[in-house]
C-alpha positions as CSV (number, residue, x, y, z in Angstrom):
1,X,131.0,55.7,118.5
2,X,127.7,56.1,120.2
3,X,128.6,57.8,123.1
4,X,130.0,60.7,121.3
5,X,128.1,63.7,122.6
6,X,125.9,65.1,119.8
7,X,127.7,67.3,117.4
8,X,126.1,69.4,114.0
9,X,127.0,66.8,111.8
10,X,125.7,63.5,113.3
11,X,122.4,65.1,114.5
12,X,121.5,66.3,111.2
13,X,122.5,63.0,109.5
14,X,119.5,61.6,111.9
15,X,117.1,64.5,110.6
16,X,116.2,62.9,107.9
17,X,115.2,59.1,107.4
18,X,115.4,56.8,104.7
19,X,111.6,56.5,104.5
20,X,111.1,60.2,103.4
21,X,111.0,60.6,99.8
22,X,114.0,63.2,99.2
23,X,112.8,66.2,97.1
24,X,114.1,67.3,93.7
25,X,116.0,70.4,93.3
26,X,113.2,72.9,92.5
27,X,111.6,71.6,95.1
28,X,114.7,72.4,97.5
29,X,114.8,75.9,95.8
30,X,110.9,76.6,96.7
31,X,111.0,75.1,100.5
32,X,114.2,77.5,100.8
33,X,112.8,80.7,99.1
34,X,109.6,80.1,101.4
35,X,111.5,79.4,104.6
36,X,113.6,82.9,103.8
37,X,110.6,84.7,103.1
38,X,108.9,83.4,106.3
39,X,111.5,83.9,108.5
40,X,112.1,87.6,107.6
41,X,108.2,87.9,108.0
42,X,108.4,86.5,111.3
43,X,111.4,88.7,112.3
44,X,113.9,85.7,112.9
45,X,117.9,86.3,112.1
46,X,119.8,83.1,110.7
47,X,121.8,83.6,114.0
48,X,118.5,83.5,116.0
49,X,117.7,80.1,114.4
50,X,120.8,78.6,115.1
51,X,120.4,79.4,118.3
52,X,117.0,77.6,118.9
53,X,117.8,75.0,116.7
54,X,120.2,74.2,119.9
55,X,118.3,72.9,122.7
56,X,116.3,70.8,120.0
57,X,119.2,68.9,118.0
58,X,121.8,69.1,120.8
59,X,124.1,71.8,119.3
60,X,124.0,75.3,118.4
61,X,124.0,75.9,114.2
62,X,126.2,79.0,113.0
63,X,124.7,81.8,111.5
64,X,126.8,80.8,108.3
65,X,125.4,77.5,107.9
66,X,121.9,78.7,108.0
67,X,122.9,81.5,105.6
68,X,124.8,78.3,103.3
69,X,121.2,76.3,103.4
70,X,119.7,79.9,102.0
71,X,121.9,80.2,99.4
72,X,121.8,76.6,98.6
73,X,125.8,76.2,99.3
74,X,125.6,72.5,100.8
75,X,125.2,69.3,99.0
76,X,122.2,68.3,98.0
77,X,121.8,65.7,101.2
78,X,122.3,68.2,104.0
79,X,120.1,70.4,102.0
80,X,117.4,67.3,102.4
81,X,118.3,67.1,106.3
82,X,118.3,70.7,106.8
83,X,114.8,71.1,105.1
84,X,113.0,68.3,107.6
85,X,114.8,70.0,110.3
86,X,113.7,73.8,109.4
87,X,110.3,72.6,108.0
88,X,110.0,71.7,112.3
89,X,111.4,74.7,113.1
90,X,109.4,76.9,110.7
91,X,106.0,75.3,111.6
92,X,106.3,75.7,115.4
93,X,108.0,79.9,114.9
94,X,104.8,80.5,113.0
95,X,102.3,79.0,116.1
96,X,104.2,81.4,117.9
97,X,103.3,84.4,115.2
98,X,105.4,87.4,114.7
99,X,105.5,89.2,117.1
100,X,106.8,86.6,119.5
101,X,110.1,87.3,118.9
102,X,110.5,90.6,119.1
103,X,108.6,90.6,122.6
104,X,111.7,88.9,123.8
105,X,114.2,91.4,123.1
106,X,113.3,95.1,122.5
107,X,116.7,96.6,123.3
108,X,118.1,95.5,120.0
109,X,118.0,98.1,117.1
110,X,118.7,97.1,113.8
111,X,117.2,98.0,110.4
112,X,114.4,95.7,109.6
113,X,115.6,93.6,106.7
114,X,113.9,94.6,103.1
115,X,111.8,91.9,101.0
116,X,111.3,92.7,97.2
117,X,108.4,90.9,95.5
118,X,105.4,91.6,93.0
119,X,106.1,94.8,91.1
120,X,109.5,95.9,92.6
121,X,111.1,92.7,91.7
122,X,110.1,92.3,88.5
123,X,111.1,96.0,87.8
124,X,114.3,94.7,89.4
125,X,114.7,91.4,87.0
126,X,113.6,93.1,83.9
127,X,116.6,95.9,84.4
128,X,118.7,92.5,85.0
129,X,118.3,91.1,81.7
130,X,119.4,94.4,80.2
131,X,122.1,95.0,82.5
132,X,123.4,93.2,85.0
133,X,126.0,96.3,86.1
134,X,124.1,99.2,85.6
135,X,125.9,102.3,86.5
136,X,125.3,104.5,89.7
137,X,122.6,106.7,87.7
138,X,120.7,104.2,86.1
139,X,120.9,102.3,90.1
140,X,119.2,105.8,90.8
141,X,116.9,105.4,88.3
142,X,115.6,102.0,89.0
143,X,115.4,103.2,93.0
144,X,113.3,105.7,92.1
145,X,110.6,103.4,89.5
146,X,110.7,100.6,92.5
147,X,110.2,102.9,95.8
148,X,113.5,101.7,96.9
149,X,116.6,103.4,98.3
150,X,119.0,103.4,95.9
151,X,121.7,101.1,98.5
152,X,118.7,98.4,98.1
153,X,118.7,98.4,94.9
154,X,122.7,98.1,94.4
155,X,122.4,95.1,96.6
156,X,120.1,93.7,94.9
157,X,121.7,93.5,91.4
158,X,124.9,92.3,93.6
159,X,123.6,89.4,94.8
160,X,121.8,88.6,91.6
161,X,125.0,88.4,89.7
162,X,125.8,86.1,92.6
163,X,123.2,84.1,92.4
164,X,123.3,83.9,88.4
165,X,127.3,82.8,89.1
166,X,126.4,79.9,91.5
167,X,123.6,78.9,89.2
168,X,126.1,78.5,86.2
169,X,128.2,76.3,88.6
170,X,125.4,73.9,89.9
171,X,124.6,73.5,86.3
172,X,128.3,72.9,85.1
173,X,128.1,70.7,88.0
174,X,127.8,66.5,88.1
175,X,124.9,64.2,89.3
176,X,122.6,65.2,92.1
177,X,124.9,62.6,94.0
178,X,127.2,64.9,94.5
179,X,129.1,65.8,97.8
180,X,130.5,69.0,96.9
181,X,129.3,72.2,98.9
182,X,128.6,73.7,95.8
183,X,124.6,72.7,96.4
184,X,122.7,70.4,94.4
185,X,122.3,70.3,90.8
186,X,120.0,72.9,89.1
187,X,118.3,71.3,86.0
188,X,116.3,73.7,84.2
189,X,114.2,71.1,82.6
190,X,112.6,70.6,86.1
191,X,111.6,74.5,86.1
């Protein structure tokens, strides 16, 4: 009914109207890439967006549902309502600039999260292809060649296997109709 009080799932369905043009899966891939990269840039947690999505769509957002829209775990329509809805988000966090955030609470001490790109993660992709397990030596190895500590480096070839596993089921998966949480459909003709 109407005068339901606001909830996460009937404030996002309004996030999006039918007028926008919904965008095709590697576009969904790209916003969501972007939107991680930016938000570690800028400092911002998953939890921290949840919470200031709040006071905008009338509910606090879990952590885990921001980290689902990251990892492209949600159908491919809440991944369209979620993208207007951070694209908001994202574009008023950057007027603010980066070190807003921080400014607000100092007290809290916590390893600054690592980005890989240019060099490192190529290094990282190209040891991939040839092994997607390597052993604790050869993760030594590849630590060393990137700059990396040798924990970031096992992380990383554990959530690329992952990643390479969810991939395999969006493309084992049906239409881009499809309701399941698996995420939307991944056609590699698009790439």
């Amino acid at each position: 009914s109407s005068s339901m009080s606001p909830t996460k799932s009937n404030v996002s369905e309004g996030a999006l109207s039918s007028d926008v043009p919904k965008p095709s899966a590697s576009e969904l891939q790209d916003f969501v890439a972007h939107f991680k990269e930016r938000r570690n840039k800028l400092g911002y947690t998953q939890t921290d967006i949840g919470h200031e999505l709040g006071p905008i769509y009338g509910s606090e957002f879990s952590q885990a549902t921001i980290c689902r829209f990251e990892s492209l775990q949600l159908s491919y329509d809440n991944l369209c309502r979620w993208k207007v809805m951070l694209e908001k988000w994202l574009a008023a966090a950057e007027s603010k600039g980066p070190g807003w955030r921080h400014s607000q609470d100092s007290s809290r001490k916590k390893r600054r999260r690592t980005t890989l790109g240019g060099p490192e993660k190529a290094i990282l992709e190209r040891n991939f292809k040839l092994d997607s397990s390597p052993k604790p030596k050869k993760l030594q190895s590849i630590a060393q060649e990137t700059g990396q500590d040798t924990r970031v480096v096992r992380n990383w070839f554990c959530n690329q296997r992952q990643k390479v596993k969810r991939l395999q089921v969006f493309q084992g998966c049906g239409d881009k109709s499809s309701e399941s949480s698996l995420g939307p459909v991944i056609d590699s003709s698009e790439e």
